[in-house]
N, CA, C and O atoms as a Tinker XYZ file with bonds, in Angstrom:
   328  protein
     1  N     93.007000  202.358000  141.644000    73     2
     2  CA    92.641000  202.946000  142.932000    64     1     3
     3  C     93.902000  203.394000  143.656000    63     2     4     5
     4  O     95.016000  202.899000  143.484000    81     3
     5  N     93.622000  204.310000  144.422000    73     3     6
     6  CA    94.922000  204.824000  144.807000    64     5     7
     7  C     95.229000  204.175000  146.205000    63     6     8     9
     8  O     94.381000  203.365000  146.580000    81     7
     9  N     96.333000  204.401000  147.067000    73     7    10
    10  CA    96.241000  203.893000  148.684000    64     9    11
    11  C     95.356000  204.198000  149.508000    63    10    12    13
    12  O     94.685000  203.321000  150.050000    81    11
    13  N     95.190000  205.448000  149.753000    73    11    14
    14  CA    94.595000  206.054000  150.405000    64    13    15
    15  C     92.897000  205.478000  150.447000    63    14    16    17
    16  O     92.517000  205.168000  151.576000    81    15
    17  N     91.908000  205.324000  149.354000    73    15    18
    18  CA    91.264000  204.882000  148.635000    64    17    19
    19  C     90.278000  203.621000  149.345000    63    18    20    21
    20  O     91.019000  202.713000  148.966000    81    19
    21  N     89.164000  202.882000  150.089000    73    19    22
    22  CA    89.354000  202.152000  150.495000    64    21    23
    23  C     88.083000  201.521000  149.194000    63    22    24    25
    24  O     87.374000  202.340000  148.610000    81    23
    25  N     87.994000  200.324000  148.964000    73    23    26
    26  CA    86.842000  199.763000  148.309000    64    25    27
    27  C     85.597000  199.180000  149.407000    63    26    28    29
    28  O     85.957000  198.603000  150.433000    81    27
    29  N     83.838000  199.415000  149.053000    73    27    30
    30  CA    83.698000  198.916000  150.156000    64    29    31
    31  C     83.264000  197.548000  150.687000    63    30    32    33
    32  O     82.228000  197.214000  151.263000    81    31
    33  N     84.559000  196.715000  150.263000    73    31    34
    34  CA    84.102000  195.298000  150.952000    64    33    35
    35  C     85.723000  194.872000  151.370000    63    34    36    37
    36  O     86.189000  193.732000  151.386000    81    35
    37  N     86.337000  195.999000  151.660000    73    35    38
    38  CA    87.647000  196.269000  152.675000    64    37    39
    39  C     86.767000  196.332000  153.532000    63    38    40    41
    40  O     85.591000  196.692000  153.470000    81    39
    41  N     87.905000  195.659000  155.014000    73    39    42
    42  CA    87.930000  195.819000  156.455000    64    41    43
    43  C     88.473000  196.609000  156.543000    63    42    44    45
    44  O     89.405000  196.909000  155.796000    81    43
    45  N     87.950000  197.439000  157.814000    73    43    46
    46  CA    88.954000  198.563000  158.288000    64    45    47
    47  C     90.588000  198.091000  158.550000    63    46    48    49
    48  O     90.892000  196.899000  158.593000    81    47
    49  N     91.534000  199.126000  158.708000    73    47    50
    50  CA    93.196000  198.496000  159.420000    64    49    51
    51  C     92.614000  198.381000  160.436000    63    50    52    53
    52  O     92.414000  197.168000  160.499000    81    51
    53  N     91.895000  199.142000  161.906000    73    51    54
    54  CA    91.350000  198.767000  162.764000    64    53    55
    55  C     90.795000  198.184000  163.782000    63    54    56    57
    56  O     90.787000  198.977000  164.724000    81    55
    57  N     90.223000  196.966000  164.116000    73    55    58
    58  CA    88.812000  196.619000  164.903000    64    57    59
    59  C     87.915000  197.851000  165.897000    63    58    60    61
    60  O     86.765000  198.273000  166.020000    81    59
    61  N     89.524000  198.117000  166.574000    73    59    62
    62  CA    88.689000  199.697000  167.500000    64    61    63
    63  C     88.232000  200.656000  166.809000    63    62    64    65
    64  O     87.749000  201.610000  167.419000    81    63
    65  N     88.262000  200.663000  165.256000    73    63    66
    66  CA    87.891000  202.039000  164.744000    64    65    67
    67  C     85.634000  201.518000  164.695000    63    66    68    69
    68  O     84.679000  202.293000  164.650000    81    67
    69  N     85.648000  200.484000  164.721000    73    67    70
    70  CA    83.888000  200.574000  164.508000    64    69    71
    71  C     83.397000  200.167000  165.737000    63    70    72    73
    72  O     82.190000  200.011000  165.922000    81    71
    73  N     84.548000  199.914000  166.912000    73    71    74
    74  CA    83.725000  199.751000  168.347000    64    73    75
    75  C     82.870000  201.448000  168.774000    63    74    76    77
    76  O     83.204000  202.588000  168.450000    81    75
    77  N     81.982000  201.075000  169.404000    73    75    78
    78  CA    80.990000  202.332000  169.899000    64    77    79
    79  C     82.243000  202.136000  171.405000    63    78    80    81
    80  O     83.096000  201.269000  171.591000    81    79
    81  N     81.788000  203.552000  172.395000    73    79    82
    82  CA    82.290000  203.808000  173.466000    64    81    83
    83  C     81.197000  202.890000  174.574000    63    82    84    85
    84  O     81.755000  202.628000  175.639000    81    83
    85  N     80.064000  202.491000  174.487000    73    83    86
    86  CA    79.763000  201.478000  175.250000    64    85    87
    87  C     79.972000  200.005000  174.891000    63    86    88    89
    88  O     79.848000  199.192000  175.807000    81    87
    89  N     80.269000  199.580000  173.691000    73    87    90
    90  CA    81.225000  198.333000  173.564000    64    89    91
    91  C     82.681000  198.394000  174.260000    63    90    92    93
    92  O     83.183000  197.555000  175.008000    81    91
    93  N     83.196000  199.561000  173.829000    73    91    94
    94  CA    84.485000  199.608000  174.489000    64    93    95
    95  C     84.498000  199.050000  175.871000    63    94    96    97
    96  O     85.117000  198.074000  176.293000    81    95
    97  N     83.547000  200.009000  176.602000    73    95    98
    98  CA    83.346000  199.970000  178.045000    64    97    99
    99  C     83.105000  198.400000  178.327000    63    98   100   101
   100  O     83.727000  197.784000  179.192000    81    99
   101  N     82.169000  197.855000  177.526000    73    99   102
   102  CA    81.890000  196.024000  178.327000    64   101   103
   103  C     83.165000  196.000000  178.085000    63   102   104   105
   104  O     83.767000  196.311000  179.112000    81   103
   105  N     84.009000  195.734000  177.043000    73   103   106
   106  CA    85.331000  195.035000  176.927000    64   105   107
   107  C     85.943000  195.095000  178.081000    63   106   108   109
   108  O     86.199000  194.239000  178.928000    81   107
   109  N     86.151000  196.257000  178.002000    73   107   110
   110  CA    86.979000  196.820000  179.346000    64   109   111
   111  C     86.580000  196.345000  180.817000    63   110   112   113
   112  O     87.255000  196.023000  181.796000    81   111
   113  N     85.320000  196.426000  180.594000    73   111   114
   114  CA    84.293000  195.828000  182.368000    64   113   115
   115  C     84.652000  193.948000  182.281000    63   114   116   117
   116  O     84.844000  193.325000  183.325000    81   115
   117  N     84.688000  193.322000  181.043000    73   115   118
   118  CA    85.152000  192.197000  181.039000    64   117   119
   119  C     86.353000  191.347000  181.231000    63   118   120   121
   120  O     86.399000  190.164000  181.567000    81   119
   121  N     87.453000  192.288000  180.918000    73   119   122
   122  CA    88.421000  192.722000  180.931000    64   121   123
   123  C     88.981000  192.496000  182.455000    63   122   124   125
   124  O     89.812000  191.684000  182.861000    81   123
   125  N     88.249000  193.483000  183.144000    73   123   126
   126  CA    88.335000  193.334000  184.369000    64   125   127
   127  C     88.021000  192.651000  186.087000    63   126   128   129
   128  O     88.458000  192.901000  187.210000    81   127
   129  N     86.947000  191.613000  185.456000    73   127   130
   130  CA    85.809000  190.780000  186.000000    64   129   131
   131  C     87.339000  189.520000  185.502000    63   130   132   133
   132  O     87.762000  189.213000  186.617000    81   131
   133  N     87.848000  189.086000  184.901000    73   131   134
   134  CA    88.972000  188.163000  184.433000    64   133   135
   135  C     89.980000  188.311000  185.122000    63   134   136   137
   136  O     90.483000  187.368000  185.732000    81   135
   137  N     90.460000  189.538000  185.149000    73   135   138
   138  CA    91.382000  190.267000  186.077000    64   137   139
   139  C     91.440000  189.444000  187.683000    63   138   140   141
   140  O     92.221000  188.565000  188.050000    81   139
   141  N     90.424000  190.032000  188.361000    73   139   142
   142  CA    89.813000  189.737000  189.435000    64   141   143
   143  C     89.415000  188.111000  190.057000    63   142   144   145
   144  O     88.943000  187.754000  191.137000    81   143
   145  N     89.825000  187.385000  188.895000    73   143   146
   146  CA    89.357000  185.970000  189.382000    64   145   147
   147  C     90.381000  184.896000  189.630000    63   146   148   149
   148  O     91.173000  184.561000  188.749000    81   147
   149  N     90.364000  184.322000  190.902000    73   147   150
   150  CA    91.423000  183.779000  191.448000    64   149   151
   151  C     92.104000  182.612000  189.934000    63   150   152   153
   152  O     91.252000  182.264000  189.116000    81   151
   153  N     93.114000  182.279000  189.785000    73   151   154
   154  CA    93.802000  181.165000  188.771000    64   153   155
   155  C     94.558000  180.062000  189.616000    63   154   156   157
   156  O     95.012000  180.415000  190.704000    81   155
   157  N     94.660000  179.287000  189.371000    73   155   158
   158  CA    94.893000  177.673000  190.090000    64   157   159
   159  C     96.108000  177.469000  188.382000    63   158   160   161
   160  O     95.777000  177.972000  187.308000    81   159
   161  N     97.102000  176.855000  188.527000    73   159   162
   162  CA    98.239000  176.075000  187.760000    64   161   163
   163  C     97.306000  175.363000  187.543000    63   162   164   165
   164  O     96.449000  175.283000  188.422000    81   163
   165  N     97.115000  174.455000  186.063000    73   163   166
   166  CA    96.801000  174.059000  185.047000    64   165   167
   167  C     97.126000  172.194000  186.200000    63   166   168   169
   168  O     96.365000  171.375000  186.716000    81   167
   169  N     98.588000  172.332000  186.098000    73   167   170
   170  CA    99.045000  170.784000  186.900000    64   169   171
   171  C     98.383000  170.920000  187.944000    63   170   172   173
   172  O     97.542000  170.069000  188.232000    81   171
   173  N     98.557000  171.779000  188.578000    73   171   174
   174  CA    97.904000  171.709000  190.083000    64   173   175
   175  C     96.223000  171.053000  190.256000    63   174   176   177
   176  O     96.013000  170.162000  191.079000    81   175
   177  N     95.101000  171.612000  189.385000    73   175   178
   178  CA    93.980000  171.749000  189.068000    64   177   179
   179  C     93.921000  169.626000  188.484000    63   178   180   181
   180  O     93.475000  168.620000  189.037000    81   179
   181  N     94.409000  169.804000  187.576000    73   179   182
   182  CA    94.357000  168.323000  186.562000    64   181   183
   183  C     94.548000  167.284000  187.613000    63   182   184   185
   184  O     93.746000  166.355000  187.703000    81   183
   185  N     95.859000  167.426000  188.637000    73   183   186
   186  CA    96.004000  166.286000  189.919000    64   185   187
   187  C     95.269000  166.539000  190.488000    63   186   188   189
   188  O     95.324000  165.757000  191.437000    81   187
   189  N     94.060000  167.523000  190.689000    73   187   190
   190  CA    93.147000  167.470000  192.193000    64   189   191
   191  C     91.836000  166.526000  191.518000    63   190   192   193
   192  O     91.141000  165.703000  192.114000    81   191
   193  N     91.743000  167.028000  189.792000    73   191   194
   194  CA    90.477000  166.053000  189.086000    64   193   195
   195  C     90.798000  164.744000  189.430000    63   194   196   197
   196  O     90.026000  164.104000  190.144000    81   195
   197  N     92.216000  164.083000  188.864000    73   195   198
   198  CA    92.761000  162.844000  188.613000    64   197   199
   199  C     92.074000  161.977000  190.352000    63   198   200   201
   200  O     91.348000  160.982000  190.363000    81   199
   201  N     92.451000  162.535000  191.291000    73   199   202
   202  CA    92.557000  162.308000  192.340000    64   201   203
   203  C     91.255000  161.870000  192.766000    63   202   204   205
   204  O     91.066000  160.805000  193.355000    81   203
   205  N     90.206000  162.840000  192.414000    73   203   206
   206  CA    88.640000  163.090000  192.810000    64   205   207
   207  C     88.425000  161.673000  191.905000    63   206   208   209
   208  O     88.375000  160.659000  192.600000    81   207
   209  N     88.315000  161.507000  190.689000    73   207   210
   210  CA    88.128000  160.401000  190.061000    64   209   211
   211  C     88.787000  158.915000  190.540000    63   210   212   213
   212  O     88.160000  157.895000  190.827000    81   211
   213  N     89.833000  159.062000  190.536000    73   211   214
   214  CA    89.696000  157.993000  191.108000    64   213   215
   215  C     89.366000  157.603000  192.794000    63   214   216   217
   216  O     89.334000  156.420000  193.132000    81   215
   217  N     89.191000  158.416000  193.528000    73   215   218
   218  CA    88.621000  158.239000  194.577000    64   217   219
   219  C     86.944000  157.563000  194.445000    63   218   220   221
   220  O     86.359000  156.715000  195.120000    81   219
   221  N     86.541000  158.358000  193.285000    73   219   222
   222  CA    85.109000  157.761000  192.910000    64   221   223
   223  C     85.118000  156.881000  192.315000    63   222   224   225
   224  O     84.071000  156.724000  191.686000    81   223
   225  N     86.058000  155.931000  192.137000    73   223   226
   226  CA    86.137000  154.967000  190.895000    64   225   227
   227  C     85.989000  153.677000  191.600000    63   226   228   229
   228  O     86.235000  152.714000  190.874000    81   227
   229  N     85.611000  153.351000  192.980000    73   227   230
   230  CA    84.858000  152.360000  193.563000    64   229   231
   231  C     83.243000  152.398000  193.810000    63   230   232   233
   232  O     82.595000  151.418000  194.175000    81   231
   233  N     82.726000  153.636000  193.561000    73   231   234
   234  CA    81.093000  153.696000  193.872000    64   233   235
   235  C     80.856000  154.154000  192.028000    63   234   236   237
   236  O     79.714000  154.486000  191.712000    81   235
   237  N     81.831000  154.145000  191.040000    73   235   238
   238  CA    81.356000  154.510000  189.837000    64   237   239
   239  C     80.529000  153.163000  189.356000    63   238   240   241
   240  O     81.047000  152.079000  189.623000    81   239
   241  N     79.381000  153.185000  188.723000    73   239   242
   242  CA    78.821000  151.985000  187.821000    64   241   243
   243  C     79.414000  151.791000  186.532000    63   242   244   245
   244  O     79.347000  150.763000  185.858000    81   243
   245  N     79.970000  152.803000  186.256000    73   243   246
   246  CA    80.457000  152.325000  184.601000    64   245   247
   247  C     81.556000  151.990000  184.873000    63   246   248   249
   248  O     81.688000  151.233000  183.911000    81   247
   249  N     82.575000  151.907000  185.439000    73   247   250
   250  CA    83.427000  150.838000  185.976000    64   249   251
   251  C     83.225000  149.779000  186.562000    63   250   252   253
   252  O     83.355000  148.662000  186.063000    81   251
   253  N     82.876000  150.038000  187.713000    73   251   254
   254  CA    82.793000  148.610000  188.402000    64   253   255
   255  C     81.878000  147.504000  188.219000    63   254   256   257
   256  O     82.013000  146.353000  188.635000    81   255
   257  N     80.423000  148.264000  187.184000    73   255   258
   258  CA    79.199000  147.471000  186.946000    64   257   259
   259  C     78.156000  147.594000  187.699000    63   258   260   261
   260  O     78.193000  148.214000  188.762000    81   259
   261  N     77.163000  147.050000  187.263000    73   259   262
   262  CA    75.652000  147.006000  188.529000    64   261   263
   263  C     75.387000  145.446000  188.911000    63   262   264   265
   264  O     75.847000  144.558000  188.193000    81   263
   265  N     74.755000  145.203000  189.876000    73   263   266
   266  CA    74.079000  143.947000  190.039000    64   265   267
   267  C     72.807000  144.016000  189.684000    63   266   268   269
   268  O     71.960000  144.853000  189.996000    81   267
   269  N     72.687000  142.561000  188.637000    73   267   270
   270  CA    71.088000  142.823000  187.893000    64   269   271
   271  C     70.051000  142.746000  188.321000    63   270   272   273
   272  O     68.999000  142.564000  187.709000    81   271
   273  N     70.330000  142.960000  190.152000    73   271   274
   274  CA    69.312000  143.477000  191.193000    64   273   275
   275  C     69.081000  144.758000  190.779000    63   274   276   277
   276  O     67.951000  145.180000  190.537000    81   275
   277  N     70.036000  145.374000  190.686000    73   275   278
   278  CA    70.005000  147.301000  190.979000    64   277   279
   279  C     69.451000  147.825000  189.939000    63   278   280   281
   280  O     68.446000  148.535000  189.962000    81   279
   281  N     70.350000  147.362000  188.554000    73   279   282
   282  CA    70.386000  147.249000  187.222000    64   281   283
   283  C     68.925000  147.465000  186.790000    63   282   284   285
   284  O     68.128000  146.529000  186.855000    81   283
   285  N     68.575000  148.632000  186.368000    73   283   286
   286  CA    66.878000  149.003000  185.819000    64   285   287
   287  C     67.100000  148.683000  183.949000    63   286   288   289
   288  O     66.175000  148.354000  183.207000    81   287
   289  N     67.879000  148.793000  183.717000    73   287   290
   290  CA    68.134000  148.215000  182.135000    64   289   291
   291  C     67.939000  146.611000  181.863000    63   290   292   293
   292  O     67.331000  146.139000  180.902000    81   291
   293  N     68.483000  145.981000  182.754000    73   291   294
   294  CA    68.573000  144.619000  182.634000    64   293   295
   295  C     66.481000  144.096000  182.350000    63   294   296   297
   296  O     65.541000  144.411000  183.080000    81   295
   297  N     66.444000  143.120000  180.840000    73   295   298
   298  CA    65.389000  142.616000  180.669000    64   297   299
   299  C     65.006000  141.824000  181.770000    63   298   300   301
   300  O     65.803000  141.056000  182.310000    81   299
   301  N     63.251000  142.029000  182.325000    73   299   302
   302  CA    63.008000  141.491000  183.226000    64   301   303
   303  C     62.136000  139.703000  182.480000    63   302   304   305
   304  O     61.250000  139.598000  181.632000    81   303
   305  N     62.862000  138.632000  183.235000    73   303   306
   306  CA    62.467000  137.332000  182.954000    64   305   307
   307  C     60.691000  137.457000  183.896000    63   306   308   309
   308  O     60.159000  137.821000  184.945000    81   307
   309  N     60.373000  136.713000  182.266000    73   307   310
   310  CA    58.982000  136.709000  182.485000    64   309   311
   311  C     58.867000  135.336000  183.340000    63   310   312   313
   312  O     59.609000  134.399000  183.044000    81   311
   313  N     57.930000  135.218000  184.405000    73   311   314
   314  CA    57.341000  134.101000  184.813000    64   313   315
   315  C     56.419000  133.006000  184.390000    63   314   316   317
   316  O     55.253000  133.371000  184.540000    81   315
   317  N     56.535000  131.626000  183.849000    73   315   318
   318  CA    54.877000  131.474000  183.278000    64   317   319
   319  C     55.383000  130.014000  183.973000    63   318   320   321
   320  O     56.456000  129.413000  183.922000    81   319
   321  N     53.753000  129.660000  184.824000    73   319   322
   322  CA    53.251000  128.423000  185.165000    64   321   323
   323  C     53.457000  127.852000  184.484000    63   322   324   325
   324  O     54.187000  128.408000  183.663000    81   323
   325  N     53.070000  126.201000  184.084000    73   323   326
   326  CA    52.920000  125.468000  183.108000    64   325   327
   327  C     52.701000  124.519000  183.761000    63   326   328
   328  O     52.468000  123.438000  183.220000    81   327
């Protein structure tokens, strides 16, 4: 086969050569909707989570636990006369 030549279960050199002009266009409209959206530092963002969590980490139950008042999991003890 020569260079020029393509076989057909070659990929194009390409990707833009089999986009249509309304694929193009979302790209581009997506493209730009990304553009447009405010960005926060990575550190900045991670210390405001860290912070939020542990602020909640006195009303969390999977830390601090339930009382097997509150506690709807906890087996309820059966009562019996005798």
């Amino acid at each position: 086969m020569s260079g020029e030549q393509q076989s057909e279960n070659e990929e194009p050199e390409d990707p833009m050569d089999l986009m249509t002009m309304e694929q193009a266009e979302h790209y581009v409209g997506q493209f730009r909707r990304q553009l447009e959206m405010d960005r926060e530092l990575v550190s900045v963002v991670s210390e405001a989570i860290k912070n939020a969590c542990k602020g909640a980490m006195a009303d969390d139950p999977l830390i601090k636990g339930m009382s097997s008042k509150v506690n709807p999991y906890v087996d309820k003890k059966d009562c019996s006369l005798i």
